[in-house]
PQR file of N, CA, C, O and H, with PARSE charges and radii, in Angstrom:
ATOM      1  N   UNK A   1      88.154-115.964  39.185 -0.4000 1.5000
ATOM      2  CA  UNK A   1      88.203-115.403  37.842 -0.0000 2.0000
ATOM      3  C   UNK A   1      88.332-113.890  37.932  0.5500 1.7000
ATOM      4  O   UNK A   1      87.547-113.165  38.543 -0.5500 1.4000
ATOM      5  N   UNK A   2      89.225-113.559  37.373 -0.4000 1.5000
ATOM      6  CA  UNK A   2      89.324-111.684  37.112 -0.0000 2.0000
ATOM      7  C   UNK A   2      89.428-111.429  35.696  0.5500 1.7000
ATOM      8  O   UNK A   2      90.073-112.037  34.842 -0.5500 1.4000
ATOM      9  H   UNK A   2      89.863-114.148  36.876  0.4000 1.0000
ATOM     10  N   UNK A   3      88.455-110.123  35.570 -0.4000 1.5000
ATOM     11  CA  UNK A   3      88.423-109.859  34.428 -0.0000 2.0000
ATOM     12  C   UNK A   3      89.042-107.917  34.443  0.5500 1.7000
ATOM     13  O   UNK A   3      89.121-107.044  35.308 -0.5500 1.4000
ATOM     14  H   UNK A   3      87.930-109.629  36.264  0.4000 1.0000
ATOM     15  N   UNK A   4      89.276-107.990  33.336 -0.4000 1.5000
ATOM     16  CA  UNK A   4      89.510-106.322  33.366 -0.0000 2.0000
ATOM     17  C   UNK A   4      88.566-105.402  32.856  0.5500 1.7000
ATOM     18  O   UNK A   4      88.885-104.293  32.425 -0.5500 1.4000
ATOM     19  H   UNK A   4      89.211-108.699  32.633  0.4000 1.0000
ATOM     20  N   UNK A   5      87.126-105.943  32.905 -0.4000 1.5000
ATOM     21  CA  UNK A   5      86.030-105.013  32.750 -0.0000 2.0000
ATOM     22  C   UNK A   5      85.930-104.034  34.065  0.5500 1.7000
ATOM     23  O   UNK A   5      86.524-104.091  35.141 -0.5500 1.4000
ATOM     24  H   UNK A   5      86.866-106.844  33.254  0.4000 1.0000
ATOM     25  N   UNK A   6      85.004-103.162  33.590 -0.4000 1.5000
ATOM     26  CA  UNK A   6      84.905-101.884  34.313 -0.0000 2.0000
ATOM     27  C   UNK A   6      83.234-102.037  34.755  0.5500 1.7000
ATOM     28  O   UNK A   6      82.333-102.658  34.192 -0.5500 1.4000
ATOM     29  H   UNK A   6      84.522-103.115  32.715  0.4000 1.0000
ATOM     30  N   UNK A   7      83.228-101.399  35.706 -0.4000 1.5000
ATOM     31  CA  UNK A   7      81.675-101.805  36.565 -0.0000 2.0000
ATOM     32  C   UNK A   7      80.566-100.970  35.129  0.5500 1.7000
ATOM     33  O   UNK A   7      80.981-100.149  34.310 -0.5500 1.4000
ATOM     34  H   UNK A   7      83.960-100.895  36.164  0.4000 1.0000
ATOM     35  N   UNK A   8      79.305-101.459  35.217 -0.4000 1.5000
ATOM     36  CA  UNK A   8      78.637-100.757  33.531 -0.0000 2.0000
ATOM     37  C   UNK A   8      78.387 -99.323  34.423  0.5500 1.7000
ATOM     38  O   UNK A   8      78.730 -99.057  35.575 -0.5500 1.4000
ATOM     39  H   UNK A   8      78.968-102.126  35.882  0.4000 1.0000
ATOM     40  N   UNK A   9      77.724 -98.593  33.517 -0.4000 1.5000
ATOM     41  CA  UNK A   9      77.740 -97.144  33.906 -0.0000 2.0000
ATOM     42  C   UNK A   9      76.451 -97.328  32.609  0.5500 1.7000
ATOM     43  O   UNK A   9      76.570 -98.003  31.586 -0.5500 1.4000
ATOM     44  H   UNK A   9      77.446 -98.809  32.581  0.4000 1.0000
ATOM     45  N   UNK A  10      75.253 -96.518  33.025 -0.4000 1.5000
ATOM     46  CA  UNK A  10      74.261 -95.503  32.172 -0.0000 2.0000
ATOM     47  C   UNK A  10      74.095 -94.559  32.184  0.5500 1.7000
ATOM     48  O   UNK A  10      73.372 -94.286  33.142 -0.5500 1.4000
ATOM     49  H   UNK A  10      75.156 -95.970  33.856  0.4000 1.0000
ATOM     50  N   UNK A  11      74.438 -93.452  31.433 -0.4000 1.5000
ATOM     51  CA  UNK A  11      73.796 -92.227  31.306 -0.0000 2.0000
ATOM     52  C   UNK A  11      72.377 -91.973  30.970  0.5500 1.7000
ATOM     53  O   UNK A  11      71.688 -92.437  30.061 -0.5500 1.4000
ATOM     54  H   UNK A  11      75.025 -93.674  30.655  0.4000 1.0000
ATOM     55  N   UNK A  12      72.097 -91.125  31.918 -0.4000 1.5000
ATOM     56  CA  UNK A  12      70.153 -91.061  31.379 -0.0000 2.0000
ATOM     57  C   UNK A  12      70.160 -89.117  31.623  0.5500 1.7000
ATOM     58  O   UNK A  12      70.301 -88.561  32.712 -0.5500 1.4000
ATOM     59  H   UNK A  12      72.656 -90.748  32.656  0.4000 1.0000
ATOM     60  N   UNK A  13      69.970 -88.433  30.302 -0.4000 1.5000
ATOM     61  CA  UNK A  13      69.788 -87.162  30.213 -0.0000 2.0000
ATOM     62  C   UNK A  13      68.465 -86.773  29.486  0.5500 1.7000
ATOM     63  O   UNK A  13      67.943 -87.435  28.589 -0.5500 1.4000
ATOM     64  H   UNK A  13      69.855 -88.885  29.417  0.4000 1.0000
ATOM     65  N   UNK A  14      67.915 -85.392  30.096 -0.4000 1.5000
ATOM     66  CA  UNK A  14      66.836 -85.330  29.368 -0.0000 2.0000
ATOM     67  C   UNK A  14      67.417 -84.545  27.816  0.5500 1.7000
ATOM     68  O   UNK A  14      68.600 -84.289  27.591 -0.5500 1.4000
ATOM     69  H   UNK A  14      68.338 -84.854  30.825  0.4000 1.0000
ATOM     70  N   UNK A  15      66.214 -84.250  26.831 -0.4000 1.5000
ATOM     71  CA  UNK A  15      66.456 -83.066  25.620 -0.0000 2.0000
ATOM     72  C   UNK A  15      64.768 -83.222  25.556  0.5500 1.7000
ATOM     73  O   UNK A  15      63.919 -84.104  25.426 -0.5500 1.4000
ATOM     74  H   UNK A  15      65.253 -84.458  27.013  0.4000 1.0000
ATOM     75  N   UNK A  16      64.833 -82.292  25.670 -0.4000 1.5000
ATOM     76  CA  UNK A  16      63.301 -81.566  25.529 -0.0000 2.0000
ATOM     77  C   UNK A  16      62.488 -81.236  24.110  0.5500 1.7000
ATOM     78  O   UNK A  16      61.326 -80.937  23.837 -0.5500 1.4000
ATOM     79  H   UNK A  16      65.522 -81.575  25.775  0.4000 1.0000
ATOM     80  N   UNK A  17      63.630 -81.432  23.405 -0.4000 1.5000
ATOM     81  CA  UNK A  17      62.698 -80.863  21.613 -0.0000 2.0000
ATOM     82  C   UNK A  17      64.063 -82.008  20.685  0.5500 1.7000
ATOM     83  O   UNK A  17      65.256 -82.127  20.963 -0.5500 1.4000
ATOM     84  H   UNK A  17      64.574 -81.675  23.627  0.4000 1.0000
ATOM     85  N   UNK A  18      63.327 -82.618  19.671 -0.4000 1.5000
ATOM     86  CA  UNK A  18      64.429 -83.568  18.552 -0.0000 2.0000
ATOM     87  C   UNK A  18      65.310 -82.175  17.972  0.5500 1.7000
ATOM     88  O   UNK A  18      64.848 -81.708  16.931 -0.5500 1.4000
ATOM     89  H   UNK A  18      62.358 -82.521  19.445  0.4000 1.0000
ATOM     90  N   UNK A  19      65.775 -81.906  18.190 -0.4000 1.5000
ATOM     91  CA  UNK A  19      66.861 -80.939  18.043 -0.0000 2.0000
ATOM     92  C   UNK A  19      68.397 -81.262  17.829  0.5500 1.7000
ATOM     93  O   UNK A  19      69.225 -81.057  18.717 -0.5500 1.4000
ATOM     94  H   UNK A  19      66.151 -82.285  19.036  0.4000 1.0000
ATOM     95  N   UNK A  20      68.691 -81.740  16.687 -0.4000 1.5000
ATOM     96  CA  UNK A  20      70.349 -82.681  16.289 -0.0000 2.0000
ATOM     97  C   UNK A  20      71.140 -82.012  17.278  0.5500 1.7000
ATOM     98  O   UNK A  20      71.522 -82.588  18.296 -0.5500 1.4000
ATOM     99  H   UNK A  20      68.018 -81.907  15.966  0.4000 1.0000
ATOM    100  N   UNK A  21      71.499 -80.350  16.912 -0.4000 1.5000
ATOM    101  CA  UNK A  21      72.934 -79.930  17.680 -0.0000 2.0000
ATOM    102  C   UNK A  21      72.694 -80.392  19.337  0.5500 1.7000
ATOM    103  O   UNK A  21      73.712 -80.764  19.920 -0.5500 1.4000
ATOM    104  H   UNK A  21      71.188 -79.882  16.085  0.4000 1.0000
ATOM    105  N   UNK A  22      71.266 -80.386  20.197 -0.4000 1.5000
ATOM    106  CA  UNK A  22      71.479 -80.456  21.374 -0.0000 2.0000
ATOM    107  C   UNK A  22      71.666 -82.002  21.337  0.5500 1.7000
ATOM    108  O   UNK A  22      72.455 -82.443  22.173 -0.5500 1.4000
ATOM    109  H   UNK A  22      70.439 -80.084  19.723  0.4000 1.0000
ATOM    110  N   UNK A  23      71.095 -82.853  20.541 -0.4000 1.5000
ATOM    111  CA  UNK A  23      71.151 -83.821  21.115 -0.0000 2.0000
ATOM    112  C   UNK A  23      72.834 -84.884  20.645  0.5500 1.7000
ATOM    113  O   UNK A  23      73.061 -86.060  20.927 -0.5500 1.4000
ATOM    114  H   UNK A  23      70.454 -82.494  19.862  0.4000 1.0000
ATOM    115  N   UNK A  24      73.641 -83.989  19.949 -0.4000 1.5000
ATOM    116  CA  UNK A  24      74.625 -84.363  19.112 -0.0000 2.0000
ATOM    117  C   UNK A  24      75.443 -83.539  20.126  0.5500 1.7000
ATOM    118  O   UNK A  24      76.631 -83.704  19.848 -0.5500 1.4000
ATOM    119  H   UNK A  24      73.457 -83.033  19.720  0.4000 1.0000
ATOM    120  N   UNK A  25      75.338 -82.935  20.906 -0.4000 1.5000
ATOM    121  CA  UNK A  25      75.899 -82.188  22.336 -0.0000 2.0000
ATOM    122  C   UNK A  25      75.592 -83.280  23.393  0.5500 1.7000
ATOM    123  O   UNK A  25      76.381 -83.622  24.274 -0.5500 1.4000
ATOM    124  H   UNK A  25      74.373 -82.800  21.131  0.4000 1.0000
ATOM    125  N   UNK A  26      74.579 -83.690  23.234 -0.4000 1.5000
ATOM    126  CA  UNK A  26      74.413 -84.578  24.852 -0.0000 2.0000
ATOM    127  C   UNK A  26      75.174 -86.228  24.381  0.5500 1.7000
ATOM    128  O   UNK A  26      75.802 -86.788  25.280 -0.5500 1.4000
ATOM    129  H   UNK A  26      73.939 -83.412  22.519  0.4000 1.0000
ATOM    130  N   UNK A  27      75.119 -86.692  23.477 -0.4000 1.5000
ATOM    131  CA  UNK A  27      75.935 -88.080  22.611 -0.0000 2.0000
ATOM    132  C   UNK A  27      77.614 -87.647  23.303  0.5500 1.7000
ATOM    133  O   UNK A  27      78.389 -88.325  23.976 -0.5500 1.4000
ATOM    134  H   UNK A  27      74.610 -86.238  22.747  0.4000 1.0000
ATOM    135  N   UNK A  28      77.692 -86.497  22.881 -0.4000 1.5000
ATOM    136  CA  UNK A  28      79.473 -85.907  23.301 -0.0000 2.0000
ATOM    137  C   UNK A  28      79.806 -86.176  24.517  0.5500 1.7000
ATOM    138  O   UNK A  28      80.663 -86.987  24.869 -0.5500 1.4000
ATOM    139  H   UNK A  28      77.062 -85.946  22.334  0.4000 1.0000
ATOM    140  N   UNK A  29      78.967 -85.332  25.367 -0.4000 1.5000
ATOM    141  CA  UNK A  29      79.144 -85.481  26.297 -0.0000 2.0000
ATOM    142  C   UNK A  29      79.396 -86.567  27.317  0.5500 1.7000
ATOM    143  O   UNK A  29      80.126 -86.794  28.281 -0.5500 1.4000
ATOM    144  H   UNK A  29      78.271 -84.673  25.081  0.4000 1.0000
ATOM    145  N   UNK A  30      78.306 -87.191  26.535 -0.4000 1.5000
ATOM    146  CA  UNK A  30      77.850 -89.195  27.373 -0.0000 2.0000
ATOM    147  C   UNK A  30      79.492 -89.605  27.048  0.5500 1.7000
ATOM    148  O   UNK A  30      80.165 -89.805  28.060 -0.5500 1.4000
ATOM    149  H   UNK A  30      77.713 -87.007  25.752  0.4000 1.0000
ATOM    150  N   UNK A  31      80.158 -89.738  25.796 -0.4000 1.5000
ATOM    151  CA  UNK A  31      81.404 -90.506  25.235 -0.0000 2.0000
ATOM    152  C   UNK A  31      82.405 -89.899  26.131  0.5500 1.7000
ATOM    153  O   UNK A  31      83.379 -90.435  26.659 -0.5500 1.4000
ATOM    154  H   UNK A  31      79.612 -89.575  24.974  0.4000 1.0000
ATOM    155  N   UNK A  32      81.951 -88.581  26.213 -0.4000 1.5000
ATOM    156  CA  UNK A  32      83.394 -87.841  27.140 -0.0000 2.0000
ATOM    157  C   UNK A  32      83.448 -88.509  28.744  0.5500 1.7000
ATOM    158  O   UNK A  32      84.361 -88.786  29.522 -0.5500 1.4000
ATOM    159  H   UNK A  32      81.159 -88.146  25.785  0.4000 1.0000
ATOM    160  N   UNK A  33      81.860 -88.608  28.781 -0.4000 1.5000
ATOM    161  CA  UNK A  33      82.220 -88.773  30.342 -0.0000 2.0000
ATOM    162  C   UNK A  33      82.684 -90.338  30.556  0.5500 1.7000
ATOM    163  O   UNK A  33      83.531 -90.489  31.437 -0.5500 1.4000
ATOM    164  H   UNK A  33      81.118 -88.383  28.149  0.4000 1.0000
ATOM    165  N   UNK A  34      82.228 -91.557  29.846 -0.4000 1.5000
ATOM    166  CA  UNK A  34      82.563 -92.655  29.754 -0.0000 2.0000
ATOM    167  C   UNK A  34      84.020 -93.093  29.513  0.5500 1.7000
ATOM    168  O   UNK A  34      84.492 -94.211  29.717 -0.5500 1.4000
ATOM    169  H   UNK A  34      81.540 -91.433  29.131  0.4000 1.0000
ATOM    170  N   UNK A  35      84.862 -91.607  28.870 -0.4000 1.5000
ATOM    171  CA  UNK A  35      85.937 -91.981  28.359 -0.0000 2.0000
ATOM    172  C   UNK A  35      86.118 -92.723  27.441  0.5500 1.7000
ATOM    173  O   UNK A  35      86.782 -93.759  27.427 -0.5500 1.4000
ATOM    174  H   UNK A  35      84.479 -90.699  28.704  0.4000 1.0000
ATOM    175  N   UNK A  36      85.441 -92.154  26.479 -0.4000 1.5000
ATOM    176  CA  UNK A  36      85.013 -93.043  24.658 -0.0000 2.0000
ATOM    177  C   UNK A  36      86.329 -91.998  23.347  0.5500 1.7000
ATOM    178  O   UNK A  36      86.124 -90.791  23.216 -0.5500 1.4000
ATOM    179  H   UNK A  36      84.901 -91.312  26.490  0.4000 1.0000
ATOM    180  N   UNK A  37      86.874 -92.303  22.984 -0.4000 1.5000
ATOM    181  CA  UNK A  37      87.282 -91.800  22.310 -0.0000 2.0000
ATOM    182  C   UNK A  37      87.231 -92.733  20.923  0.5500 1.7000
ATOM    183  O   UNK A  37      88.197 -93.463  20.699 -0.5500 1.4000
ATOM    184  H   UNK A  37      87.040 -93.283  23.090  0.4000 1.0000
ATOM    185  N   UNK A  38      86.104 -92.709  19.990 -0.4000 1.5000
ATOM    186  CA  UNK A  38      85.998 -93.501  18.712 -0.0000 2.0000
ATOM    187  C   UNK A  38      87.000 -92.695  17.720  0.5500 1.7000
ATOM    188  O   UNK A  38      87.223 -91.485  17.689 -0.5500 1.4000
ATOM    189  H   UNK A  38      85.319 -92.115  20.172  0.4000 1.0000
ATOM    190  N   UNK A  39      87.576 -93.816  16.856 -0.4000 1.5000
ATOM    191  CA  UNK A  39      88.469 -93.599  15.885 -0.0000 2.0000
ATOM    192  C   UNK A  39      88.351 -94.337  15.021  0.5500 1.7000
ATOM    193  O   UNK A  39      87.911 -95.380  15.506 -0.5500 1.4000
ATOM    194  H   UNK A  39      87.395 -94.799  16.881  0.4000 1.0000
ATOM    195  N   UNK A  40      88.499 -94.443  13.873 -0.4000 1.5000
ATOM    196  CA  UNK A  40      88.660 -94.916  12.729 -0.0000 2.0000
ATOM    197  C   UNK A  40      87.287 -95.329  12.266  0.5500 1.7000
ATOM    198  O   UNK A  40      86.460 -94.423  12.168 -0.5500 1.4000
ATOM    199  H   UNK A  40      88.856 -93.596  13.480  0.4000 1.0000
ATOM    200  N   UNK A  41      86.871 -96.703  11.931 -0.4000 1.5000
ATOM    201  CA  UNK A  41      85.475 -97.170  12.074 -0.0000 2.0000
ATOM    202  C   UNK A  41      85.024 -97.205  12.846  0.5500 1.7000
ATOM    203  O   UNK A  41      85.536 -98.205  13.350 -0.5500 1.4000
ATOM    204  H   UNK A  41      87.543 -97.439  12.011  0.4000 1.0000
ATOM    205  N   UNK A  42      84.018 -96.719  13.820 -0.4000 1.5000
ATOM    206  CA  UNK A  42      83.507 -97.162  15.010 -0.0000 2.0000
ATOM    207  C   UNK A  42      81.760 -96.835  14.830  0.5500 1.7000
ATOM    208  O   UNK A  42      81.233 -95.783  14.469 -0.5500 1.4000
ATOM    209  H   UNK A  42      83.602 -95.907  13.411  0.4000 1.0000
ATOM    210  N   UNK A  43      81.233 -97.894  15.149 -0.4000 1.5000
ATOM    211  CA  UNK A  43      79.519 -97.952  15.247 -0.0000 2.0000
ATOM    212  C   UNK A  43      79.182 -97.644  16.237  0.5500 1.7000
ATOM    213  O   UNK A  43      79.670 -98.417  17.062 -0.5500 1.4000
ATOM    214  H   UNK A  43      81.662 -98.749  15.442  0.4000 1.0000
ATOM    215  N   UNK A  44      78.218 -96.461  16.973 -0.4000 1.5000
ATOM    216  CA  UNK A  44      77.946 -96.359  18.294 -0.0000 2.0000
ATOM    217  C   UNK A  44      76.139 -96.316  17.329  0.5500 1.7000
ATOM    218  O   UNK A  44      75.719 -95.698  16.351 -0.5500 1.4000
ATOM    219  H   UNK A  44      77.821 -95.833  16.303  0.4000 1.0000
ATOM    220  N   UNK A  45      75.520 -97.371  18.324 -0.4000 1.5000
ATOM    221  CA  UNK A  45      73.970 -97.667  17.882 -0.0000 2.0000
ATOM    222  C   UNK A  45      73.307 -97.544  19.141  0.5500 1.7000
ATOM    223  O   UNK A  45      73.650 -97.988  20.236 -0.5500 1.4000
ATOM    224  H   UNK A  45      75.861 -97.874  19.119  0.4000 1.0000
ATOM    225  N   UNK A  46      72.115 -96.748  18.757 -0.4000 1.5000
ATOM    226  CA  UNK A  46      71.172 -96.649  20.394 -0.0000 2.0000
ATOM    227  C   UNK A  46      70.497 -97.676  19.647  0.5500 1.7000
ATOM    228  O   UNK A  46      70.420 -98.087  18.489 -0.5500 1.4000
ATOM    229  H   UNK A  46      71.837 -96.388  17.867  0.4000 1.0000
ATOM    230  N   UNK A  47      69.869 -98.012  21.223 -0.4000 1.5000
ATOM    231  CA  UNK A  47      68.567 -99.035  21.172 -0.0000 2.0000
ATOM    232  C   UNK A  47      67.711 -98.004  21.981  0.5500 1.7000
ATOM    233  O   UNK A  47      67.829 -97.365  23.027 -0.5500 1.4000
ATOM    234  H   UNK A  47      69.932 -97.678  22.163  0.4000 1.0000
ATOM    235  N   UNK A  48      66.529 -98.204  20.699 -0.4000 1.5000
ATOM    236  CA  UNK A  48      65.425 -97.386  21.447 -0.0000 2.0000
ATOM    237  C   UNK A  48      63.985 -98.388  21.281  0.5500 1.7000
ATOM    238  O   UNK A  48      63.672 -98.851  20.184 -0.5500 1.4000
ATOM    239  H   UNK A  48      66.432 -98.723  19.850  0.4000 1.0000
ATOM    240  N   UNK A  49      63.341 -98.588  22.282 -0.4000 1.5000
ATOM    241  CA  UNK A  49      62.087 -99.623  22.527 -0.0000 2.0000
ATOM    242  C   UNK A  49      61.026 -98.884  23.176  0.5500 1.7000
ATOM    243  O   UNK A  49      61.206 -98.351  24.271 -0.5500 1.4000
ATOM    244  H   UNK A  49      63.595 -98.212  23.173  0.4000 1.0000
ATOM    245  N   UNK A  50      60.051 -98.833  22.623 -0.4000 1.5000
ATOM    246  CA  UNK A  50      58.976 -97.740  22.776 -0.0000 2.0000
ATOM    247  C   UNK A  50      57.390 -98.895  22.843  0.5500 1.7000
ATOM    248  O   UNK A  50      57.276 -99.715  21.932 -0.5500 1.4000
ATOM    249  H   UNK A  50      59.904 -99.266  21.734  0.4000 1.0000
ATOM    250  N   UNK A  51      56.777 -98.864  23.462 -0.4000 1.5000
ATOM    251  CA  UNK A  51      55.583-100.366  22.791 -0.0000 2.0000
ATOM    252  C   UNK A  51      54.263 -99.485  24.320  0.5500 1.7000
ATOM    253  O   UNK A  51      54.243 -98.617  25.192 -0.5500 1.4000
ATOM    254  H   UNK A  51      56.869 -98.197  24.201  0.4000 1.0000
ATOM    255  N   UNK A  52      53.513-100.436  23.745 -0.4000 1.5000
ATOM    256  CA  UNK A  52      51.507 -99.784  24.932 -0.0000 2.0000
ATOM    257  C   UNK A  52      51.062 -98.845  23.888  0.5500 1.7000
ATOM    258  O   UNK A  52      51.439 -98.626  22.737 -0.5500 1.4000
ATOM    259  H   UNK A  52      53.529-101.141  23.036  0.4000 1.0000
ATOM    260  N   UNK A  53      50.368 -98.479  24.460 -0.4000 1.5000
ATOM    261  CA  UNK A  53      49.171 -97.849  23.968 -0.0000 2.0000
ATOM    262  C   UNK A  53      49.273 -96.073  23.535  0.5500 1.7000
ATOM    263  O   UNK A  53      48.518 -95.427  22.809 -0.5500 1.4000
ATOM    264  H   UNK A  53      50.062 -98.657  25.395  0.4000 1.0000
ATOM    265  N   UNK A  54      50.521 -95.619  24.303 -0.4000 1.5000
ATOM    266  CA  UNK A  54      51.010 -94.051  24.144 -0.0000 2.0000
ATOM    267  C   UNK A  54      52.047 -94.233  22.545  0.5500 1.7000
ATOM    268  O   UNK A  54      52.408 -93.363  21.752 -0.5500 1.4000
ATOM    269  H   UNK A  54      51.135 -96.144  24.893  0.4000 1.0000
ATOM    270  N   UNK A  55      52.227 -95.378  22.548 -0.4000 1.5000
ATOM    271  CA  UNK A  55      53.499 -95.669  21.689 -0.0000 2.0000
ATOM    272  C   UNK A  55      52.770 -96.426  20.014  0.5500 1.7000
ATOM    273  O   UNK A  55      53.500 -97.261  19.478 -0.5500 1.4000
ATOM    274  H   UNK A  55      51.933 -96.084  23.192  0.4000 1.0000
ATOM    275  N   UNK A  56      52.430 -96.345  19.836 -0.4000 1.5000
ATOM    276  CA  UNK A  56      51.568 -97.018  18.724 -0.0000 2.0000
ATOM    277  C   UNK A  56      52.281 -97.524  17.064  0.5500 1.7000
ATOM    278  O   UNK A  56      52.063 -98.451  16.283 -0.5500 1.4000
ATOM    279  H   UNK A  56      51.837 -95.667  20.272  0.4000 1.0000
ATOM    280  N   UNK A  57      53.315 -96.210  17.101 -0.4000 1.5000
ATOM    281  CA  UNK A  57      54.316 -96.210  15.692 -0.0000 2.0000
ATOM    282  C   UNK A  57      55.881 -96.410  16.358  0.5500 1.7000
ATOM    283  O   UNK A  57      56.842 -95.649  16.255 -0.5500 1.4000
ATOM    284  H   UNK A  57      53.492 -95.457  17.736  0.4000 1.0000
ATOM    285  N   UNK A  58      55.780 -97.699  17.066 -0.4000 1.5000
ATOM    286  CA  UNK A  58      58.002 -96.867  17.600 -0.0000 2.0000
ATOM    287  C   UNK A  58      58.131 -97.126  16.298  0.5500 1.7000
ATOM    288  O   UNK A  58      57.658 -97.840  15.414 -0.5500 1.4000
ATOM    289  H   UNK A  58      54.999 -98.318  17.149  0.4000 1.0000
ATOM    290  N   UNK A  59      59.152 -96.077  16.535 -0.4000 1.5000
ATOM    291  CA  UNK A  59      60.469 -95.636  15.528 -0.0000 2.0000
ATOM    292  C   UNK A  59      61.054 -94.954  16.120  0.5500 1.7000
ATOM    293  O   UNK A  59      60.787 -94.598  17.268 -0.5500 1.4000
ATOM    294  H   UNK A  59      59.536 -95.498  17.253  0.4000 1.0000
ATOM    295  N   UNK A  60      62.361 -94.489  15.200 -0.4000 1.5000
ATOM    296  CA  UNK A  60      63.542 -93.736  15.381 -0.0000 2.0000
ATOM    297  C   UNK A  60      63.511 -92.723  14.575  0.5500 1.7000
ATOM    298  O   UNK A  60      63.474 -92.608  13.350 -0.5500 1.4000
ATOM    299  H   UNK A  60      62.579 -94.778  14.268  0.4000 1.0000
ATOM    300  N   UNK A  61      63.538 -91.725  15.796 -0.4000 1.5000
ATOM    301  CA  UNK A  61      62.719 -90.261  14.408 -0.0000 2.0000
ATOM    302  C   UNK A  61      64.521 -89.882  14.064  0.5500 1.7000
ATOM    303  O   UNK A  61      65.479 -89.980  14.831 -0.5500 1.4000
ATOM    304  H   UNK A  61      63.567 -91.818  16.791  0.4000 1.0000
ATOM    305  N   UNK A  62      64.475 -89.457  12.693 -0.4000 1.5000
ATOM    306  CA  UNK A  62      65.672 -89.208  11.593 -0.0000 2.0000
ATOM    307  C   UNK A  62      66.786 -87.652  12.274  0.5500 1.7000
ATOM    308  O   UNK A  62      67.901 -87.327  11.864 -0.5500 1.4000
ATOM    309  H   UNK A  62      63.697 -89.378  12.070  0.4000 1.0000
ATOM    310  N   UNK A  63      65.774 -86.837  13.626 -0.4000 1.5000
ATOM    311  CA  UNK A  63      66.947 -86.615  13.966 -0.0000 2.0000
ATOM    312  C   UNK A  63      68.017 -86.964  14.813  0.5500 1.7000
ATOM    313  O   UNK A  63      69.169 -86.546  14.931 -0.5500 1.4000
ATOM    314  H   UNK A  63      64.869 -87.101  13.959  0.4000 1.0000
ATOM    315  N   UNK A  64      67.097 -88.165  15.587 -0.4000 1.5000
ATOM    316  CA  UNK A  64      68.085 -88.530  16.450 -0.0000 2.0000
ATOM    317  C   UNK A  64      69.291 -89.169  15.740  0.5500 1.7000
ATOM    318  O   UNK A  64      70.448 -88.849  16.014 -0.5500 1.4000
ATOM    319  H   UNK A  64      66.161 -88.504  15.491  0.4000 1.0000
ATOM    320  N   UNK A  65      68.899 -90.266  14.635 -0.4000 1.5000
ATOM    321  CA  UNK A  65      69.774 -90.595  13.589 -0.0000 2.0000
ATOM    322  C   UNK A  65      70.901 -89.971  13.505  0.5500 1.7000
ATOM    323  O   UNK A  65      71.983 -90.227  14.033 -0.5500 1.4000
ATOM    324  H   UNK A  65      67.960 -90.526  14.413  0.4000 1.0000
ATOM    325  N   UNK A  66      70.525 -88.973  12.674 -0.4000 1.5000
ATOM    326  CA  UNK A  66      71.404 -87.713  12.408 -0.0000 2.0000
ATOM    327  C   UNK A  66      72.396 -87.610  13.099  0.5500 1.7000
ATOM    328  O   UNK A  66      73.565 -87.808  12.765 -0.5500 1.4000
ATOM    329  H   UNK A  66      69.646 -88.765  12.244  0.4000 1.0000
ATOM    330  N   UNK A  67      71.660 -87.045  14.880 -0.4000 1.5000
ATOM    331  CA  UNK A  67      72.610 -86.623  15.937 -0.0000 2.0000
ATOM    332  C   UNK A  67      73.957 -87.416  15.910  0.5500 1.7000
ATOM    333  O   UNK A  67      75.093 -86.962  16.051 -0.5500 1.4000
ATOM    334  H   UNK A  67      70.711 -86.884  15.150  0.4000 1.0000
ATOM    335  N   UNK A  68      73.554 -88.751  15.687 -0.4000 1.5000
ATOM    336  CA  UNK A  68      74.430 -90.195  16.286 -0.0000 2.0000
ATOM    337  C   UNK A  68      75.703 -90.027  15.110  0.5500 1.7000
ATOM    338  O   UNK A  68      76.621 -90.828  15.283 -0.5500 1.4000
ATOM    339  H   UNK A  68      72.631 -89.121  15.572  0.4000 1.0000
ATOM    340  N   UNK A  69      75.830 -89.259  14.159 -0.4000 1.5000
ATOM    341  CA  UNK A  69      76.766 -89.176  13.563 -0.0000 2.0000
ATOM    342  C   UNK A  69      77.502 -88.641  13.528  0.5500 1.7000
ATOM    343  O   UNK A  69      77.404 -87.598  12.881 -0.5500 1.4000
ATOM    344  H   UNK A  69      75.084 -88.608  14.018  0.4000 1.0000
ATOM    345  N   UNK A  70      78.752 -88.959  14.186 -0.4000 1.5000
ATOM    346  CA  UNK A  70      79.913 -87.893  14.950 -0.0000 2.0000
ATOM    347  C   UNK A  70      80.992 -88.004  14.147  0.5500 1.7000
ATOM    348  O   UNK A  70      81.370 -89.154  13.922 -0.5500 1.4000
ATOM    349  H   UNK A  70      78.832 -89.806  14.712  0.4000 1.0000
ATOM    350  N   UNK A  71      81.551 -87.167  13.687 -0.4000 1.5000
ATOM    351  CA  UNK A  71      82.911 -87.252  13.218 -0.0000 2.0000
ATOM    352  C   UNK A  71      83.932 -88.096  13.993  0.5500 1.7000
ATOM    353  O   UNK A  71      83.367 -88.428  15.035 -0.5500 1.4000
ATOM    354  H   UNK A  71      81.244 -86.233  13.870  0.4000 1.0000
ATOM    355  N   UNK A  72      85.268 -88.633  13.962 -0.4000 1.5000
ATOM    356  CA  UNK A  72      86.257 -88.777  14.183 -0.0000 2.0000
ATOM    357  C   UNK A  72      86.754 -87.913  15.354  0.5500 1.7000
ATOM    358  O   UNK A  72      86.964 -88.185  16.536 -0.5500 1.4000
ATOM    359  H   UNK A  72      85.727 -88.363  13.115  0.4000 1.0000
ATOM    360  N   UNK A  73      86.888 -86.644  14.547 -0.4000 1.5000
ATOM    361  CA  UNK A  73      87.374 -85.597  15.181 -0.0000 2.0000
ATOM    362  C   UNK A  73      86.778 -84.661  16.434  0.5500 1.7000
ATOM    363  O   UNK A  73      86.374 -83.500  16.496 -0.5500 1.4000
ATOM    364  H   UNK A  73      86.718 -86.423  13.587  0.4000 1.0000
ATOM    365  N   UNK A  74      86.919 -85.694  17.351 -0.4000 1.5000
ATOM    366  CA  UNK A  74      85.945 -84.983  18.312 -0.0000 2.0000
ATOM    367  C   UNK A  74      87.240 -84.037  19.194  0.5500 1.7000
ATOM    368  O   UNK A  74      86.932 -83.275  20.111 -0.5500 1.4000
ATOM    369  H   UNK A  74      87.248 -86.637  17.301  0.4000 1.0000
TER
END
């Protein structure tokens, strides 16, 4: 069987403070290096899973949200 998938790849970067522009800089970057070019409709969704005893409220704090919303026009 051959398929024309590509071996997976993860990016793992730090950002030190919820800060949209850096972290709406590091999203860019991840798509650039993957060779992502979204157009038209395109959904890019993190999964974020947080759970124990340090973690008590997961959520998705509203700037990362934010960040994840990229124009077209990259």
């Amino acid at each position: 069987m051959t398929t024309n998938a590509t071996r997976p790849q993860v990016i793992i970067r730090s950002c030190d403070a919820y800060h949209v522009p850096t972290i709406r800089t590091i999203i860019r970057e991840g798509l650039q290096q993957l060779k992502i070019h979204p157009t038209g409709r395109t959904l890019l969704k993190p999964n974020l899973v947080s759970s124990g005893n340090l973690f008590d409220h997961a959520y998705t704090r509203a700037e990362f949200t934010e960040a994840f919303y990229l124009p077209c026009a990259m």
